[in-house]
C-alpha positions as CSV (number, residue, x, y, z in Angstrom):
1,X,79.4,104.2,66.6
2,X,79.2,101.2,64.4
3,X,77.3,98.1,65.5
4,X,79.7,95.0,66.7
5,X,77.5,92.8,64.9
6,X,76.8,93.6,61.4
7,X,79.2,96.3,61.1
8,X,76.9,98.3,58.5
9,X,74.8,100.3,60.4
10,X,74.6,103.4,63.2
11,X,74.8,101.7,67.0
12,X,72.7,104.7,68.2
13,X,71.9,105.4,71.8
14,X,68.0,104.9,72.6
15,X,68.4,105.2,76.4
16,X,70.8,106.1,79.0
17,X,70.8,105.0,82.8
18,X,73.3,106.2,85.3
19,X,72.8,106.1,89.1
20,X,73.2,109.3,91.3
21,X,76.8,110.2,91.7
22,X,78.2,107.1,90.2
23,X,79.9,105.4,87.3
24,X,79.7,103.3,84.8
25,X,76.6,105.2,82.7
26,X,74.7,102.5,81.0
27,X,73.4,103.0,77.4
28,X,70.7,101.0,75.6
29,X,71.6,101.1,71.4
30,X,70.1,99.5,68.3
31,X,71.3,99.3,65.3
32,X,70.0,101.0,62.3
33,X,70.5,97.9,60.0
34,X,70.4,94.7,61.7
35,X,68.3,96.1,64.4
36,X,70.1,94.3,67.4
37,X,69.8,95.7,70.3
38,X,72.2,95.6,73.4
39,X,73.6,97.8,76.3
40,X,77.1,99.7,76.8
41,X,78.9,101.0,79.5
42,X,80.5,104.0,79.5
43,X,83.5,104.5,82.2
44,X,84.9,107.6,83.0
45,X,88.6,107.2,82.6
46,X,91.0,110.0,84.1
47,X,94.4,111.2,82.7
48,X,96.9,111.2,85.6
49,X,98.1,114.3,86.1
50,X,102.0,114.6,86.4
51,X,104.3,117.5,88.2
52,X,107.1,118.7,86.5
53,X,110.3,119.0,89.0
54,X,112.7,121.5,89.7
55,X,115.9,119.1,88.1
56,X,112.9,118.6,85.1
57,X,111.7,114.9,86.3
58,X,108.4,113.6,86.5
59,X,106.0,112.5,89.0
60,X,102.5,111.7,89.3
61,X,100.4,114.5,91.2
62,X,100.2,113.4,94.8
63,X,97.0,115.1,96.8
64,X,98.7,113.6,100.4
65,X,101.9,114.8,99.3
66,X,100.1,118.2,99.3
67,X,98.2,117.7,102.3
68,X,101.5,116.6,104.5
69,X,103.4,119.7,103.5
70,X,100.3,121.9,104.6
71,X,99.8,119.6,107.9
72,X,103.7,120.3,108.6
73,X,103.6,124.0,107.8
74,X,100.4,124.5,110.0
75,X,101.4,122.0,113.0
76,X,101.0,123.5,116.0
77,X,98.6,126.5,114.6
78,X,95.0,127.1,115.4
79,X,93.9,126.0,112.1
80,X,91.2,123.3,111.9
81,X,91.0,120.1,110.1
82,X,88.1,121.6,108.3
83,X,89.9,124.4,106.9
84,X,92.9,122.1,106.2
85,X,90.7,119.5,103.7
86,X,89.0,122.7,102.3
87,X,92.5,124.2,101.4
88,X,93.8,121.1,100.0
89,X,90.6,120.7,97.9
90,X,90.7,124.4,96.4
91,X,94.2,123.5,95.4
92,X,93.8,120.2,94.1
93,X,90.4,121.4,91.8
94,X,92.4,124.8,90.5
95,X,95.0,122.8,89.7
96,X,93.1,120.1,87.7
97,X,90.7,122.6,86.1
98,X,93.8,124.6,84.8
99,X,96.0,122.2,84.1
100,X,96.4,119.2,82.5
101,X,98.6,116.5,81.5
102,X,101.5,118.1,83.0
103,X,102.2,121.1,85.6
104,X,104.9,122.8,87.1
105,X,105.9,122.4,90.7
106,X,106.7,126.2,91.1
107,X,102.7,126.6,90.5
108,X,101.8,124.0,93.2
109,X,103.9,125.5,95.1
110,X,102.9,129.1,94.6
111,X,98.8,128.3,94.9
112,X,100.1,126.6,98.3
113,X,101.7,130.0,99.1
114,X,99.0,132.1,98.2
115,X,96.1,130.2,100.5
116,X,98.4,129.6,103.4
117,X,99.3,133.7,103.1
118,X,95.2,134.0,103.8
119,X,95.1,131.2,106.0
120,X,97.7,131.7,108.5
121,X,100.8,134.0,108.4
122,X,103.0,131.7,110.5
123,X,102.3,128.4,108.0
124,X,103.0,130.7,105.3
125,X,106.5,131.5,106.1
126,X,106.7,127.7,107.6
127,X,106.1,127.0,104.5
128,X,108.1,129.6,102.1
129,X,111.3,128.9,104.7
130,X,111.2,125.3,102.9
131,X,109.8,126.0,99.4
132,X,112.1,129.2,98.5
133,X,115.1,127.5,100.6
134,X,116.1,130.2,102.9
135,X,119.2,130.3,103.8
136,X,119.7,132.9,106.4
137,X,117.7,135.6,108.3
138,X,117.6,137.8,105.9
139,X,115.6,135.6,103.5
140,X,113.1,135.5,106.8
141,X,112.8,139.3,106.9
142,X,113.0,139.8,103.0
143,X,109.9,137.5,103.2
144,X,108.0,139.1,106.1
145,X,108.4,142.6,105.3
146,X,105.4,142.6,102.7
147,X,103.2,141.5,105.9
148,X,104.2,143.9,108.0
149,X,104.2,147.1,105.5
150,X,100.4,145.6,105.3
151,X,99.4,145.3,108.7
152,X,101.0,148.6,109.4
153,X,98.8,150.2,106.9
154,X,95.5,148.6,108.3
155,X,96.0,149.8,111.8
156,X,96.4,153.2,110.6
Protein backbone atom coordinates (compact mmCIF):
# COMPACT_ATOMS: atom_id res chain seq x y z
CA UNK A 1 0.00 0.00 0.00
CA UNK A 2 1.24 3.43 -0.71
CA UNK A 3 1.39 6.05 2.11
CA UNK A 4 -1.62 8.83 1.83
CA UNK A 5 0.80 11.38 2.69
CA UNK A 6 3.86 11.43 0.67
CA UNK A 7 2.81 9.03 -1.79
CA UNK A 8 6.55 7.71 -2.37
CA UNK A 9 7.01 5.19 0.06
CA UNK A 10 5.62 1.44 1.34
CA UNK A 11 2.57 2.05 4.12
CA UNK A 12 3.70 -1.27 5.66
CA UNK A 13 1.80 -2.92 8.47
CA UNK A 14 3.89 -2.79 11.90
CA UNK A 15 1.01 -4.13 14.15
CA UNK A 16 -2.40 -5.49 13.94
CA UNK A 17 -5.23 -5.43 16.66
CA UNK A 18 -8.53 -7.13 16.32
CA UNK A 19 -10.82 -8.13 19.23
CA UNK A 20 -12.13 -11.75 19.67
CA UNK A 21 -14.85 -12.50 17.12
CA UNK A 22 -15.22 -9.05 15.86
CA UNK A 23 -14.64 -6.52 13.07
CA UNK A 24 -13.10 -3.84 12.02
CA UNK A 25 -9.13 -5.30 12.41
CA UNK A 26 -7.05 -2.39 13.30
CA UNK A 27 -3.57 -2.04 11.69
CA UNK A 28 -0.65 0.22 12.88
CA UNK A 29 1.64 1.36 9.46
CA UNK A 30 4.62 3.60 8.80
CA UNK A 31 5.82 4.66 5.95
CA UNK A 32 9.14 3.75 4.56
CA UNK A 33 9.96 7.33 3.34
CA UNK A 34 8.31 9.95 5.19
CA UNK A 35 8.05 7.83 8.28
CA UNK A 36 4.49 8.84 9.34
CA UNK A 37 2.80 6.72 11.15
CA UNK A 38 -0.98 6.09 11.50
CA UNK A 39 -3.68 3.31 11.94
CA UNK A 40 -6.25 1.51 9.37
CA UNK A 41 -9.11 -0.31 9.61
CA UNK A 42 -9.83 -3.09 7.81
CA UNK A 43 -13.70 -4.11 7.31
CA UNK A 44 -14.71 -7.23 6.18
CA UNK A 45 -17.16 -6.54 3.32
CA UNK A 46 -19.38 -9.58 2.00
CA UNK A 47 -20.58 -10.15 -1.61
CA UNK A 48 -24.37 -10.75 -1.50
CA UNK A 49 -25.09 -13.82 -2.67
CA UNK A 50 -28.02 -13.93 -5.35
CA UNK A 51 -30.45 -17.18 -6.42
CA UNK A 52 -31.03 -17.73 -9.84
CA UNK A 53 -34.96 -18.49 -10.50
CA UNK A 54 -36.80 -20.92 -12.34
CA UNK A 55 -38.24 -18.04 -15.12
CA UNK A 56 -34.07 -16.86 -14.88
CA UNK A 57 -34.70 -13.73 -12.44
CA UNK A 58 -32.67 -12.70 -9.63
CA UNK A 59 -32.94 -12.40 -6.04
CA UNK A 60 -30.83 -11.95 -3.13
CA UNK A 61 -30.24 -15.24 -0.99
CA UNK A 62 -32.83 -15.15 1.76
CA UNK A 63 -31.73 -17.50 4.94
CA UNK A 64 -35.62 -16.89 6.53
CA UNK A 65 -36.99 -17.62 3.21
CA UNK A 66 -35.17 -20.91 3.82
CA UNK A 67 -36.06 -21.36 7.24
CA UNK A 68 -40.05 -20.67 6.62
CA UNK A 69 -40.17 -23.34 3.86
CA UNK A 70 -38.47 -25.87 6.34
CA UNK A 71 -40.82 -24.52 9.39
CA UNK A 72 -43.84 -25.16 6.92
CA UNK A 73 -42.65 -28.61 5.62
CA UNK A 74 -41.93 -29.84 9.32
CA UNK A 75 -45.09 -28.16 11.08
CA UNK A 76 -46.70 -30.42 13.08
CA UNK A 77 -43.61 -33.05 13.15
CA UNK A 78 -41.54 -34.03 16.15
CA UNK A 79 -38.60 -32.18 14.97
CA UNK A 80 -36.99 -29.67 17.39
CA UNK A 81 -36.10 -26.14 17.00
CA UNK A 82 -32.60 -27.23 17.56
CA UNK A 83 -32.44 -29.46 14.72
CA UNK A 84 -34.40 -26.94 12.62
CA UNK A 85 -31.53 -23.87 13.09
CA UNK A 86 -28.87 -26.66 12.75
CA UNK A 87 -30.44 -27.73 9.29
CA UNK A 88 -30.83 -24.28 8.03
CA UNK A 89 -27.20 -23.53 9.12
CA UNK A 90 -25.69 -26.62 7.21
CA UNK A 91 -27.54 -25.39 4.26
CA UNK A 92 -26.89 -21.88 4.39
CA UNK A 93 -22.62 -22.53 5.04
CA UNK A 94 -22.63 -25.40 2.02
CA UNK A 95 -24.17 -23.17 0.06
CA UNK A 96 -21.89 -20.13 0.69
CA UNK A 97 -18.71 -22.23 0.82
CA UNK A 98 -19.68 -23.68 -2.74
CA UNK A 99 -21.02 -21.07 -4.26
CA UNK A 100 -20.63 -17.68 -4.96
CA UNK A 101 -21.97 -14.70 -6.59
CA UNK A 102 -24.74 -16.45 -7.98
CA UNK A 103 -26.55 -20.02 -7.46
CA UNK A 104 -29.27 -21.90 -8.82
CA UNK A 105 -32.60 -22.38 -7.00
CA UNK A 106 -32.80 -26.14 -8.11
CA UNK A 107 -29.53 -26.55 -5.78
CA UNK A 108 -31.17 -24.88 -2.76
CA UNK A 109 -33.77 -26.70 -3.36
CA UNK A 110 -32.22 -30.07 -3.73
CA UNK A 111 -29.66 -29.57 -0.43
CA UNK A 112 -33.21 -28.74 1.19
CA UNK A 113 -34.40 -32.13 -0.12
CA UNK A 114 -31.53 -34.08 0.75
CA UNK A 115 -31.43 -32.99 4.75
CA UNK A 116 -35.14 -33.08 5.18
CA UNK A 117 -34.96 -36.94 3.41
CA UNK A 118 -32.47 -37.56 6.77
CA UNK A 119 -34.40 -35.55 8.96
CA UNK A 120 -37.91 -36.49 8.57
CA UNK A 121 -39.66 -38.49 5.88
CA UNK A 122 -43.02 -36.79 6.13
CA UNK A 123 -41.27 -32.93 5.78
CA UNK A 124 -39.52 -34.41 2.89
CA UNK A 125 -42.39 -35.19 0.84
CA UNK A 126 -44.19 -31.88 2.44
CA UNK A 127 -41.65 -30.50 0.98
CA UNK A 128 -41.00 -32.21 -2.63
CA UNK A 129 -45.19 -32.03 -3.03
CA UNK A 130 -44.39 -28.12 -3.32
CA UNK A 131 -40.85 -27.97 -4.86
CA UNK A 132 -41.37 -30.72 -7.76
CA UNK A 133 -45.11 -29.44 -8.14
CA UNK A 134 -47.01 -32.60 -7.95
CA UNK A 135 -49.82 -32.80 -9.58
CA UNK A 136 -51.55 -35.94 -8.77
CA UNK A 137 -51.09 -39.11 -6.69
CA UNK A 138 -49.02 -40.64 -8.69
CA UNK A 139 -46.28 -37.98 -8.32
CA UNK A 140 -46.86 -38.87 -4.35
CA UNK A 141 -46.13 -42.62 -4.93
CA UNK A 142 -43.47 -42.03 -7.74
CA UNK A 143 -41.85 -40.04 -4.88
CA UNK A 144 -42.26 -42.45 -2.02
CA UNK A 145 -41.52 -45.59 -3.57
CA UNK A 146 -37.54 -45.08 -3.14
CA UNK A 147 -38.45 -44.93 0.80
CA UNK A 148 -40.27 -47.78 0.93
CA UNK A 149 -37.99 -50.20 -1.43
CA UNK A 150 -35.42 -48.86 1.49
CA UNK A 151 -37.15 -49.58 4.46
CA UNK A 152 -38.25 -52.87 3.09
CA UNK A 153 -34.75 -53.78 2.62
CA UNK A 154 -33.67 -52.84 6.30
CA UNK A 155 -36.35 -54.90 8.01
CA UNK A 156 -35.23 -57.88 6.16
Amino acid sequence: MRCPFCREGDFAVVDSRHQEGSFPIRRRRICSECKRKAWTIEKLEETPLKVIKKNDTREPFDVEKLREGLEKACYKRPITAEQLETTVRQIESEIYACYHGEVPTSVVGDLVMERLQQLDQVAYVRFASVYREFKDVSDFVQEVQPMLKRRRKMTQ
